[in-house]
Every structure is written in structure tokens, then in C-alpha cells.
C-alpha positions as CSV (number, residue, x, y, z in Angstrom):
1,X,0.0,0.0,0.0
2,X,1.3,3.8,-0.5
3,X,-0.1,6.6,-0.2
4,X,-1.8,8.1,-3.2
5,X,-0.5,11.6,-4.7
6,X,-1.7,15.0,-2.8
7,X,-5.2,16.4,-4.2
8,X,-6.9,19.2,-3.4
9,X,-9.3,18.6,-0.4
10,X,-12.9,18.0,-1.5
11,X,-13.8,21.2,0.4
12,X,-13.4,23.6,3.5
13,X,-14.2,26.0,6.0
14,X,-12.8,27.5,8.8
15,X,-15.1,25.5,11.2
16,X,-15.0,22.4,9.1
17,X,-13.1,20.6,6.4
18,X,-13.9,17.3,4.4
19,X,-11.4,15.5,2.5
20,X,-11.1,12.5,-0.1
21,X,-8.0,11.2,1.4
22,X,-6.0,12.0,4.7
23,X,-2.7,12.9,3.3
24,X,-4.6,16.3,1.8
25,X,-5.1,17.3,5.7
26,X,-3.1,20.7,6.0
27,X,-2.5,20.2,10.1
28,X,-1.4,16.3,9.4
29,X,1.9,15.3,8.8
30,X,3.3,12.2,10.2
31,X,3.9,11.7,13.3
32,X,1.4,14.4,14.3
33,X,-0.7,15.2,17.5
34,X,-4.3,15.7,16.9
35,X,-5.1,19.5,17.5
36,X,-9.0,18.6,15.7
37,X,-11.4,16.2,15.8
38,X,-11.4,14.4,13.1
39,X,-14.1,11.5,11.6
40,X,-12.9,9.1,9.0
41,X,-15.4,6.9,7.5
42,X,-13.7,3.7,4.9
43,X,-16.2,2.6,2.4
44,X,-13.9,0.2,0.5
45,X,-10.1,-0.2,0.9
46,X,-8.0,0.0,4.1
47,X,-5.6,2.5,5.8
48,X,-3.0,1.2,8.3
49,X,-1.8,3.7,10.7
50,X,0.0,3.9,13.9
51,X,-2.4,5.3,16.6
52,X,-1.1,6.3,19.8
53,X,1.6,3.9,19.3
54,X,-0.3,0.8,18.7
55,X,-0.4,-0.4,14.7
56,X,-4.2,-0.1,14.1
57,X,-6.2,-0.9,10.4
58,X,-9.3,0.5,8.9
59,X,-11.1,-1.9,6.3
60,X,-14.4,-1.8,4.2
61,X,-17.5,0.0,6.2
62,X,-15.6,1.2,9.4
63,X,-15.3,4.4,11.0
64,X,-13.4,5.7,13.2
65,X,-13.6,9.0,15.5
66,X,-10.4,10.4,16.9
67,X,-10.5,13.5,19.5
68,X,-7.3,16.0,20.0
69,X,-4.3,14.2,21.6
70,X,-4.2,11.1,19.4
71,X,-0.8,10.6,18.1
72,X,-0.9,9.0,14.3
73,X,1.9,8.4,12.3
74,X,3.0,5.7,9.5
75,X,-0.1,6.0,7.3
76,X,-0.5,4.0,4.3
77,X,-3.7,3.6,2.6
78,X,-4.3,1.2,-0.4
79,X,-5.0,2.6,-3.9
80,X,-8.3,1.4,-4.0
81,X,-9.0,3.2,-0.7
82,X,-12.8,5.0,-1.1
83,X,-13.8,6.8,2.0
84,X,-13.8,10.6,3.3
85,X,-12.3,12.4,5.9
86,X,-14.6,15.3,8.1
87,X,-12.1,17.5,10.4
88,X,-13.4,19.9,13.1
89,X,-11.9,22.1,14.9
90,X,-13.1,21.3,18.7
91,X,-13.5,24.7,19.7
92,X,-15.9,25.1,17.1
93,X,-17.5,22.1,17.0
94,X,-18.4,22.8,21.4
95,X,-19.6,26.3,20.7
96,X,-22.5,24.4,18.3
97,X,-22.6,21.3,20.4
98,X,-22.8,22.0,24.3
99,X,-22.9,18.6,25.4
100,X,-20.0,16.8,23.2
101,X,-18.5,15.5,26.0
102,X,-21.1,12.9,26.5
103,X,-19.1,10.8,23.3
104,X,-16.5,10.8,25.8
105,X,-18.2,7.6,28.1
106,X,-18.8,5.9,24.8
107,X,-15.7,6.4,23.1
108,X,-13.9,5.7,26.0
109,X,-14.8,2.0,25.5
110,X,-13.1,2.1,22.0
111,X,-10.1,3.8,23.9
112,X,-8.3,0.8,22.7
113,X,-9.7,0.4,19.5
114,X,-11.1,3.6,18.4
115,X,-12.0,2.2,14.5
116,X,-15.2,0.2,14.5
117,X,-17.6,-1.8,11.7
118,X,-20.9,-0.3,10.4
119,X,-23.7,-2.1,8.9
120,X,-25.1,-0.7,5.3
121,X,-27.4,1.2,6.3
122,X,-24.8,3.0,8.8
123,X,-22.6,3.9,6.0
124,X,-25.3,4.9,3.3
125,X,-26.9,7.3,6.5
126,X,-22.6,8.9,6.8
127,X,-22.3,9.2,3.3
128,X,-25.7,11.1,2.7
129,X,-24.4,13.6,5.6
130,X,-21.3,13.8,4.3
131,X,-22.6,14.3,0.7
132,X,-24.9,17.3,2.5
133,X,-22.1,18.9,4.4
134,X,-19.8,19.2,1.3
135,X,-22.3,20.3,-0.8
136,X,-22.9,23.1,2.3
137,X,-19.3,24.1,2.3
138,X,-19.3,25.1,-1.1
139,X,-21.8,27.2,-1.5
140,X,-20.9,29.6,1.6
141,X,-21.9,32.7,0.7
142,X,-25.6,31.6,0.7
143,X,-27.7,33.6,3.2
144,X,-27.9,31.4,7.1
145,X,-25.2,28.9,5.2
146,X,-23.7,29.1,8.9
147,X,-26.5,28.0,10.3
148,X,-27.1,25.6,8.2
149,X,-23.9,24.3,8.3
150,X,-23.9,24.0,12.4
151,X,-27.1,22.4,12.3
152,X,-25.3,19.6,9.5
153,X,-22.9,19.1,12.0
154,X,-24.6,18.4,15.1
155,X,-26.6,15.3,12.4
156,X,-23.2,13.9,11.8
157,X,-21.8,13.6,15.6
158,X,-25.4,12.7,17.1
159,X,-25.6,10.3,14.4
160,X,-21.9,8.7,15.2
161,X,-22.5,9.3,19.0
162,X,-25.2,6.5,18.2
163,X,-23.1,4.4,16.2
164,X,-20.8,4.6,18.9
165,X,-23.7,4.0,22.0
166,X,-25.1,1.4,20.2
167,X,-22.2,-1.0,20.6
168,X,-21.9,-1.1,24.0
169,X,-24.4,-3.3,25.2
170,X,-26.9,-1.2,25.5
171,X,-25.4,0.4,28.9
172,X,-26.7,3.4,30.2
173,X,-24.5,5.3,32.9
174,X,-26.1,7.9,35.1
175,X,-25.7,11.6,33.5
176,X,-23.3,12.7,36.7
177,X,-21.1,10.3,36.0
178,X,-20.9,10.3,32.7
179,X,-20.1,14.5,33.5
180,X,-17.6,13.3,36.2
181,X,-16.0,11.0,33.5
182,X,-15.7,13.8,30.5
183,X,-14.1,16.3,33.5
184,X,-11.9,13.7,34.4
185,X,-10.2,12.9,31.0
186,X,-10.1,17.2,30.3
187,X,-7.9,17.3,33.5
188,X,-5.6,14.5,33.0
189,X,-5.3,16.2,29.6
190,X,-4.7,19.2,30.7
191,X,-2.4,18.2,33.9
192,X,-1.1,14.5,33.2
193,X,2.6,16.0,33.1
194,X,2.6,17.6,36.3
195,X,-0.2,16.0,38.2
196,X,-0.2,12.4,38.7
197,X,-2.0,12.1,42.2
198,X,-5.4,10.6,42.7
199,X,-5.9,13.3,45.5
200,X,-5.2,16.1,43.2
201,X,-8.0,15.5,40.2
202,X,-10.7,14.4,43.0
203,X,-10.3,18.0,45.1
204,X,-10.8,19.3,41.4
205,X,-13.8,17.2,41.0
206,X,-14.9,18.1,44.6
207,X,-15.2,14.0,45.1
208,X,-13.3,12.0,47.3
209,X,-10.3,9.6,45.5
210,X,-12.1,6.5,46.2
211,X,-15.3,7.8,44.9
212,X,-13.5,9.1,41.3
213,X,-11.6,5.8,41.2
214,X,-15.1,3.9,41.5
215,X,-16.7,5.5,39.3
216,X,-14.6,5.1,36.3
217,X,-13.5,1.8,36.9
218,X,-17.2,1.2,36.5
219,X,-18.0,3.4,33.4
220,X,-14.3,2.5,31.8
221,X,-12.6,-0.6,33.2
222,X,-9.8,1.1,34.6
223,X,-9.5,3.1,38.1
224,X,-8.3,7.0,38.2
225,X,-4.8,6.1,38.7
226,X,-4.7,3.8,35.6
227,X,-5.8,5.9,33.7
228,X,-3.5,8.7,35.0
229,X,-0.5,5.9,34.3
230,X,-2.1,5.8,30.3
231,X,-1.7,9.1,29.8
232,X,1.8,9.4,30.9
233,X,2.7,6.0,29.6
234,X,1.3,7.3,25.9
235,X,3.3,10.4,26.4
236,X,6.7,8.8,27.3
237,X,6.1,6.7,24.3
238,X,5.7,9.3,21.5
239,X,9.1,11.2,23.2
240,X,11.3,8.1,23.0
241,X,9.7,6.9,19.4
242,X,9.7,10.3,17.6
243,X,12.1,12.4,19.2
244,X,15.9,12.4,19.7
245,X,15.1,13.7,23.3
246,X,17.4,11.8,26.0
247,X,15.9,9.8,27.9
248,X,17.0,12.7,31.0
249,X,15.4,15.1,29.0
250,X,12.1,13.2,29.1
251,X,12.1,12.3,32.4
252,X,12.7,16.2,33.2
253,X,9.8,16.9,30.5
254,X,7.6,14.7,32.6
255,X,8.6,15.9,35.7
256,X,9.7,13.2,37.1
257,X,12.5,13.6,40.2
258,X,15.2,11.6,38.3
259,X,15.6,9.7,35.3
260,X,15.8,6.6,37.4
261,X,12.5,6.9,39.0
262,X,11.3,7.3,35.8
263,X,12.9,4.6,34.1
264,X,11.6,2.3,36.9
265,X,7.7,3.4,36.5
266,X,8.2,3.1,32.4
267,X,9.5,-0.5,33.2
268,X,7.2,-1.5,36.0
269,X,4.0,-0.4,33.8
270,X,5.7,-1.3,30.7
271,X,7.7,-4.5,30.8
272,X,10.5,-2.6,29.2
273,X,13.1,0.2,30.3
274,X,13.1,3.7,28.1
275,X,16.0,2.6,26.4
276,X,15.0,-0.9,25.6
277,X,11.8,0.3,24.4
278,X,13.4,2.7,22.2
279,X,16.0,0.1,20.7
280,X,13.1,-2.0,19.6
281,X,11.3,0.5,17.9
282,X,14.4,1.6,15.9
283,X,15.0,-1.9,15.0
284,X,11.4,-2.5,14.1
């Protein structure tokens, strides 16, 4: 597979963009950090990529919904790839869409696996709104067009919100802790280098640890200090695989006292020092 030569994108604004292929994403270059949302939807074909460090593969009637943070980099797609690409910048997308954060509790089952299958009438139903939004974008200088367009966009994440919702079982989680859940994953974002103390993110959450750590271990499979680990984990990853950082420099970056403490949590969570980790992904 290689990646096919650089179009034009299918169309754009400066709240929304929809492209034929993701190499003709301006803000993507590989490896590159997220700074949209971004929607990819694979009618026929594949694309291989690595996500957040972890090899992942798109094939025929899949999407996939990535938020800002994910880390992709060593994408190929095949050349009979036929799919589209819908990019949004978040701060747009929440001024139109208030309560966005409740994908979080869904997608946060797919944390490991963010690409899933549709059925037929799942893709025909993406395509349609895709078909509408970039026939939207292009004619712009029509009278409410923005209006129009925000009220396009809410059908295309409500309607992959309950793609999403409808794989997990039919679950339903209690509104507050769904809230608690989408404030908890803002503030590890937003803190995960400097902040990796239960007691810290449940005083922001007004909660107590154990509560926090209940919550989302019921909600997400993994307690607030795993998921704390994750985040730092993903980060130390990306520094040793795509920078020439030392590993000093990236224990300092994560603020950790000394580069032996930190090779000692990379290991223990791991199964691998920094340096061994970063010798097998040079030689791979």
C-alpha cells in the first residue's frame, strides 16, 4: 500500500473541512498530534496507521472518530481506498454542540480500539451527511449557510455518537457520571505531566479519590490512577519513538525527580526500560 498523490481537499471552512484522502489534511503530517477532531469513515479499501503507538487498520465499512491528543503516524492507505475524511476544529465544534462530552463515556470504551464496523445502512446514512455537508461548504456565501452548516454538523456527531452507543451493550450510565468522566479525561489532559496524584484531580472534581476511582472503573474498566499511568505512559512513548530527546530530558519533561524513577515506573508499567523500548522500535 502507498499513499496516493496530494489532491486538493474535497472542500473547507474555517469551522469544518472534508477531504477525499488523509494525506490532503493541511495540520497532518506524520507523526502528528491531533489539535482537531477528526471523523474518518472507509467505504472500500483499508488504511493502516499507527495510533497512539499501537499499529491499528481500517477496512471496508468502518469508522473511526479520533478527539485531539491522538498521536498517528506511519499511514498508508491502499490505492483502492474510497472513504472521506470530516475534520473539526473542537472549539468550534463545542460552541455548536454544548454537550460533546457525552461521546467521551462511549468512546472511552473504544479507547483501545477507536475504529469500529458499520452495517449498510450506517454507512449509506454517513455518506448522505457527508454528501450534505460538502455540498454546504461550497456554497458559503448563501444567506444562514452558517447556520445551516452548524445544524449539518450536530446530524453527523449525534448520528456517530449512536453508532458509537449502540455497541456497548446497551449500557446506560447515570448523566453525573458520565459529567464526572468527560471532567476527568479534560484534567488529566490538561495536567497529566505535572499532576499524577489521585488526590489532586478528585479535590478538582470536589469528590473524594475512592469515589472518582469507582466511578470510572465502573463506566471505563480502569480506576483513576490507571488511567493517570495511560496518559503518561502514551506520552513517554511518543518522546522516545519520535524524538531524539534523552531519555534525561524526558524524564525532566515529565517531571519526574530523576531519570531513574522514571525509568523504573516506564519498566514497572511497561515491561521494558526507556532505552529498551526505544532500541526496539528503531530496529522494528
Amino acid at each position: 500500500m502507498s499513499m496516493p498523490p496530494t489532491t486538493p481537499p474535497v472542500s473547507r471552512t474555517e469551522m469544518i473541512s472534508v477531504f477525499r484522502s488523509l494525506s490532503d489534511i493541511p495540520s497532518v503530517s506524520f507523526p502528528s498530534r491531533l489539535d482537531s477532531m477528526l471523523l474518518a469513515v472507509c467505504k472500500q479499501g483499508e488504511i493502516s496507521a499507527v495510533i497512539d503507538v499501537a499499529p491499528r487498520r481500517m477496512g471496508p465499512s468502518s469508522i473511526m472518530v479520533l478527539r485531539p491528543g491522538h498521536i498517528i503516524s506511519q499511514c498508508r492507505q491502499s490505492d483502492d481506498f474510497d472513504g472521506f475524511f470530516i475534520v473539526a476544529q473542537e472549539e468550534k465544534i463545542n460552541d455548536i454542540l454544548p454537550s460533546l462530552h457525552y461521546v467521551i463515556p462511549y468512546s472511552i470504551h473504544y479507547n483501545a480500539n477507536p475504529i469500529i464496523e458499520i452495517t449498510a445502512e450506517e454507512l449509506e446514512t454517513q455518506t448522505l451527511i457527508y454528501a450534505m455537508l460538502q455540498r454546504q461548504i461550497k456554497s458559503s456565501d448563501r444567506l444562514f449557510n452558517k447556520m445551516a452548516l452548524s445544524s449539518m454538523c450536530e446530524v453527523l456527531f449525534y448520528n456517530t455518537l449512536g453508532i458509537y452507543a449502540s455497541r456497548v451493550n446497551n449500557t446506560r450510565h447515570n448523566s453525573r457520571r458520565e459529567e464526572l468522566l468527560s471532567q476527568f479525561i479534560d484534567l488529566i489532559e490538561a495536567n497529566f505531566k505535572t499532576e499524577r496524584a489521585v488526590n489532586f484531580y478528585a479535590e478538582k472534581l470536589f469528590v473524594t479519590p475512592k469515589h472518582l476511582s469507582a466511578v470510572l472503573k465502573e463506566i471505563s474498566g480502569k480506576t483513576a490512577g490507571e488511567w493517570i499511568d495511560h496518559r503518561v505512559i502514551l506520552e513517554a512513548k511518543l518522546l522516545l519513538r519520535t524524538t531524539g530527546m534523552n531519555i534525561q530530558e524526558i524524564s525532566v519533561a515529565l517531571n519526574f525527580s530523576n531519570q531513574s524513577f522514571f525509568g523504573k515506573y516506564f519498566k514497572h508499567l511497561t515491561g521494558l526500560s526507556p532505552r529498551e523500548y526505544r532500541n526496539r522500535i528503531s530496529e522494528s
